[in-house]
N, C-alpha and C positions, 0 to 999 in steps of 0.2 A: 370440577373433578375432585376428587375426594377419594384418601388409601385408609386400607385397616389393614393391619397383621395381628397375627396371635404366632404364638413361640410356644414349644415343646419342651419338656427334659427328659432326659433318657433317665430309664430306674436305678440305673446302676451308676454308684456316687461313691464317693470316695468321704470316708466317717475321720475327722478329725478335731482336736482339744486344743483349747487355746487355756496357759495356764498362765496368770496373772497374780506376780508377788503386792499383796494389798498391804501389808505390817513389816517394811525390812527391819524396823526396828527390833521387831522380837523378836527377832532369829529366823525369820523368812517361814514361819508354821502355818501365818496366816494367808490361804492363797484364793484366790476368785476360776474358779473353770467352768468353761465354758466349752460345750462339744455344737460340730455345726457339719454339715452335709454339704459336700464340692459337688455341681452339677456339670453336666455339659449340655447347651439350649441348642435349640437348628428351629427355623422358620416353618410350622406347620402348614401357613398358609398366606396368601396378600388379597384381598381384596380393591379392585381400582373401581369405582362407580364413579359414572360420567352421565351429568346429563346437558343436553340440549333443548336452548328453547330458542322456537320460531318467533322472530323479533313484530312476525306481524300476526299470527295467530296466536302468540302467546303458547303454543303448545310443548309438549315437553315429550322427548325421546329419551330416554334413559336406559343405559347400558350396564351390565356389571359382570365385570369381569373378576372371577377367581384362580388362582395358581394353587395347586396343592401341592404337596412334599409329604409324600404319604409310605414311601419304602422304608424299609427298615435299614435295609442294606447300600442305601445313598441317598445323597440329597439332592438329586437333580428334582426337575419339575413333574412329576406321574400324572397328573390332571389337568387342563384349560376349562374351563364352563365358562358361558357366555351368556347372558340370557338379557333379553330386548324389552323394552313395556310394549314391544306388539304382539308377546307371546311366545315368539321364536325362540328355541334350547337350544344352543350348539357347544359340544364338546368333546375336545380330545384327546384322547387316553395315548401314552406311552410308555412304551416297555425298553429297557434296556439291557447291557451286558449283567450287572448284579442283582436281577431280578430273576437270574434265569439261576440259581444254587440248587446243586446237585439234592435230591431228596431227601439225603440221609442227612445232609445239614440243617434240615428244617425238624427233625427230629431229635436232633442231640439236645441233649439239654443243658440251658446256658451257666449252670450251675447258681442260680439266684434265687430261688427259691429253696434249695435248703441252704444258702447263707442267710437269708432272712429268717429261715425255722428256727434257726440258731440261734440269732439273735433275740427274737422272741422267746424262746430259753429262756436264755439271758435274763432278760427282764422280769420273766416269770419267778425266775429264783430270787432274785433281788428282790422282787416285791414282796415276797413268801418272809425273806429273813427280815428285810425292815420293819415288818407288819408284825413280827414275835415278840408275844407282850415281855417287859421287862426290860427290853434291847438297850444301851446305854448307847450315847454319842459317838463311842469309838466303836462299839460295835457295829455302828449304820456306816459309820463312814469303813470300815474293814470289808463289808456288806458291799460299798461303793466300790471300791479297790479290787474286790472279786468279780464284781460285775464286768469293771473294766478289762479283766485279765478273760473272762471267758468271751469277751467281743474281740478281743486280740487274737485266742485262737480262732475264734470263729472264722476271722477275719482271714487270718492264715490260713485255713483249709480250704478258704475259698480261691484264694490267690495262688494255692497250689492245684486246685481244681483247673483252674484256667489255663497255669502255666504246662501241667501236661497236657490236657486236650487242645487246646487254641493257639497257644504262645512260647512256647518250648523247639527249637530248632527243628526237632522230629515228634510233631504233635499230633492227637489222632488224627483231628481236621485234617490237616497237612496231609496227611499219609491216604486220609480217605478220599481227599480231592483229587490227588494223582493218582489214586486207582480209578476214579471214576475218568477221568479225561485218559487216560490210557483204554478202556474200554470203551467209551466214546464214540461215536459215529460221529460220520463226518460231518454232521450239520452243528453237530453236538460237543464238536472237542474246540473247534477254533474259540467257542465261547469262552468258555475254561480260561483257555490258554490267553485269552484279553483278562481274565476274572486275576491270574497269575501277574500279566504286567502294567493293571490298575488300568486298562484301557475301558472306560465305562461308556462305550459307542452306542447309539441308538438301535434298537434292533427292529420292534411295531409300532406302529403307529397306526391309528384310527379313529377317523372322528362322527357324528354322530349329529344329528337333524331331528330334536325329541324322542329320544329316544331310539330311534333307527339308525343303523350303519349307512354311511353315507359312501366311504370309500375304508380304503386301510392300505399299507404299504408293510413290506417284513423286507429286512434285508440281510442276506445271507452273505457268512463269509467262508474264507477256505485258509488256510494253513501249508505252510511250506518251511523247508530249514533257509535258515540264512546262512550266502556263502562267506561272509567273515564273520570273525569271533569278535565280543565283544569283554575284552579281557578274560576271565577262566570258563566263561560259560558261553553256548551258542545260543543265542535268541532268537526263536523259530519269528517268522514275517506271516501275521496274520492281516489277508485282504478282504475289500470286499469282493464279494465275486457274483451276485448280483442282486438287484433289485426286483422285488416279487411287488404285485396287487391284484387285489380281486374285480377284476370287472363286471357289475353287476347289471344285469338284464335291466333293471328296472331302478330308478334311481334311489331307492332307500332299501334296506334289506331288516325284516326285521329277527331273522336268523346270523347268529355270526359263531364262532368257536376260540376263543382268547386262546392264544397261544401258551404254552407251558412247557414244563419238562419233567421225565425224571430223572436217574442214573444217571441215563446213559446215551437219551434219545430228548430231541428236538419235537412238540407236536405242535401242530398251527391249523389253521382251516382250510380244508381240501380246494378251497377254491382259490387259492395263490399261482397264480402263473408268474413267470419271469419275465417281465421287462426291457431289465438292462443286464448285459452280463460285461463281467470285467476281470481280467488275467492281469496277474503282477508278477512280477522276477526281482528280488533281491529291495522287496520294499517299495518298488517303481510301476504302476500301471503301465505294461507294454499291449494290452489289446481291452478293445471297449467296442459293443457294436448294442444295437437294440434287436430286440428279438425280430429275426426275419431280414436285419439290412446289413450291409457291407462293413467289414470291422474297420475300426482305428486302431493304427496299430503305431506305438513310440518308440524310439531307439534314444538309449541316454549315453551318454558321452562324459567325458572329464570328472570320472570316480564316481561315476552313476549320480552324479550333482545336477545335473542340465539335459533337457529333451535336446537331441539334436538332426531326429526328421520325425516327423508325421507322415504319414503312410495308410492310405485311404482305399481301402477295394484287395485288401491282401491279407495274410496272416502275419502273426511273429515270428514264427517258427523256418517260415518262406524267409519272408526280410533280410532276418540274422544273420543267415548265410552267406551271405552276399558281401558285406563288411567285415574288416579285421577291428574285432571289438579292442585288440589293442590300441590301436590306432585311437579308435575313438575315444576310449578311458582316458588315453595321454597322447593328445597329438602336439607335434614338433612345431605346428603352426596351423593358422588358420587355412592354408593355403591347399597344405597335406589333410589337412581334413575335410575341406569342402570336394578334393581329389578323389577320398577314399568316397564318399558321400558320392558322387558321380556315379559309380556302381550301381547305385538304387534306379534311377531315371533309367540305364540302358537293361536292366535286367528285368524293369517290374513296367513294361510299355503302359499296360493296361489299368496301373494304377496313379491315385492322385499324389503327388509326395511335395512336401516343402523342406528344406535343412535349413538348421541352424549353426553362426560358432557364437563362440561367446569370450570372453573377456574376463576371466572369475575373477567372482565377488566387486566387480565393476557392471558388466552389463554384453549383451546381444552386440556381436559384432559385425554378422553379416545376414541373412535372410536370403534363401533360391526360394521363388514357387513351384508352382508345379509348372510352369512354363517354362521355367530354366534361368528367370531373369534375377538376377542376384542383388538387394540394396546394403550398403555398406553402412556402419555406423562407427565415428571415431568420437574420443572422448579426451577431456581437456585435461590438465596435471591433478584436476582435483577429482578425478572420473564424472566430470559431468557432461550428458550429451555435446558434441561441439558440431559436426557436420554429421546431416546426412548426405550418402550421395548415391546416383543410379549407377546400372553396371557397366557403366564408360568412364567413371571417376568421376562425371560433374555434381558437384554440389546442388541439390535441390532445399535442402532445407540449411541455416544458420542459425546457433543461438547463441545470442551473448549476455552474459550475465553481469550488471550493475549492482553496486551497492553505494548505500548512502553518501553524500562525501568524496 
């Protein structure tokens, strides 16, 4: 096996002088500068090729696998390719939360091109006075010193360019990306709203058999407020809420439609159906089922920290009822919670349900199934498992723990 990478730089650099005193003897007149260009690099690509050979035919399989890092807007992985010595293409493409920028962001302009027009100014006029017959030494270097001074402002208007559109408390961007997720559809705003708290979640996926769509996957989310604050601001809870793919008649497809956006709406390819769908409350998945079958439904306990029943052939909304969420947030003991938890078994005959309690930031202290049988778990000074036992107190399982000496 055997890697290659190659590396990028972004165009935009940061221009600085390094000034070097050469003569302190004569009064510091004589100095050495030098100007030089700050980058920032990110991995364009990796390369891994592998080969194989058959020890008795001597033949050779060889693989090559590439990674790309091809968005502008992150540096996750956007490409896999694969490709085999028997011919075989495969690979697959990703899309994510910051690939998805509202349209008007894709046409503002990054203000680099006219700091660079400027710049070449710059130099145009420096070259023009240096090149005037006659010019004396101090005139070139007064020539030099002006040049310096109009790369300065240059420099300044561009860093003011930025700072009101991009980088300023209340900057266009800013203002125009909350107008656009305040406008937003629903498929359309939770993305945003991850774009806002740097959450860069996977959204498409699809992979590809030379050239043909093989499968793909899109995963959609939903949006809700959060019931505490997290010091002055509320930070809304974006879930998933389900899983889409295209089931295709035939196993390769050589029609597909990439998904995009603009404003204010979500598009993808009409042939996404849903999967899996899933509900969350307060940051917590409380229902999960697949399209057509019985939900999961979760109940959390001890500050929304811990599942404390699963809930099989029911909804949430049913469940809840049934329980004093008090209780469960903060129960006075294990005992009072597996009591309250009782409720579930006589109210929901018909469905499967297991409770848990727990022990925070130690561990699971007790387990009911859905038959009602309860196993206990006790834990030593240092919280490490010590007995298990069935639901008569006897001990089934022992650990003890040795060290060297």
């Amino acid at each position: 096996m055997n890697y290659k990478f190659d590396y990028d730089s972004t165009k935009v650099f940061t221009p600085g002088l390094i000034i070097r005193n050469i003569a302190p003897n004569q009064g510091g007149l004589i100095t050495s500068m030098t100007e030089y260009k700050l980058r920032g690099y990110w991995k364009k690509y990796s390369i891994t090729n592998e080969t194989l050979i058959d020890k008795n035919t001597f033949k050779e399989l060889s693989t090559s696998d590439t990674l790309f890092y091809t968005s502008p807007y992150h540096r996750s992985v956007t490409r896999k390719a694969s490709t085999k010595s028997t011919g075989s293409n495969l690979a697959t493409n990703f899309k994510y939360v910051f690939d998805f920028i509202p349209t008007f962001a894709t046409s503002m302009s990054d203000g680099w091109d006219t700091y660079q027009s400027s710049c070449k100014s710059c130099d145009a006029i420096y070259s023009q006075r240096i090149s005037t017959s006659g010019i004396t030494t101090g005139g070139k270097k007064l020539a030099w010193f002006k040049r310096r001074i109009c790369l300065l402002n240059a420099r300044k208007n561009y860093v003011d360019y930025r700072r009101t559109n991009f980088m300023d408390p209340s900057n266009v961007y800013a203002n125009a990306h909350l107008s656009a997720k305040n406008n937003a559809d629903a498929a359309f705003k939770p993305i945003l709203e991850m774009q806002d708290q740097f959450i860069n979640a996977p959204i498409e996926t699809t992979s590809w058999v030379n050239g043909k769509l093989a499968s793909a996957n899109f995963n959609s989310f939903s949006i809700q407020p959060r019931v505490e604050s997290l010091g002055w601001s509320i930070i809304p809870n974006v879930f998933l809420n389900s899983i889409n793919s295209i089931k295709l008649t035939i196993p390769l497809s050589a029609s597909f439609q990439p998904s995009g956006n603009s404003n204010s709406t979500i598009t993808k390819d009409s042939r996404y159906t849903p999967d899996y769908f899933y509900n969350s409350f307060n940051g917590r998945i409380v229902e999960q089922n697949k399209d057509g079958q019985p939900k999961d439904v979760y109940l959390w306990g001890y500050n929304q920290k811990y599942p404390v029943a699963k809930i099989s052939n029911s909804d949430y909304n049913t469940a809840k009822q049934f329980v004093n969420q008090a209780i469960l947030s903060n129960p006075a003991s294990d005992a009072q919670l597996r009591e309250e938890l009782k409720k579930l078994y006589i109210n929901l005959p018909n469905a499967q349900i297991s409770t848990y309690t727990y022990k925070p930031l130690v561990g699971m202290t007790s387990q009911t199934d859905a038959k009602g049988m309860t196993t206990y778990y006790e834990y030593d000074a240092f919280g490490r498992l010590k007995y298990v036992k069935d639901q008569n107190g006897n001990i089934v399982k022992s650990n003890d723990y040795h060290y060297k000496n």
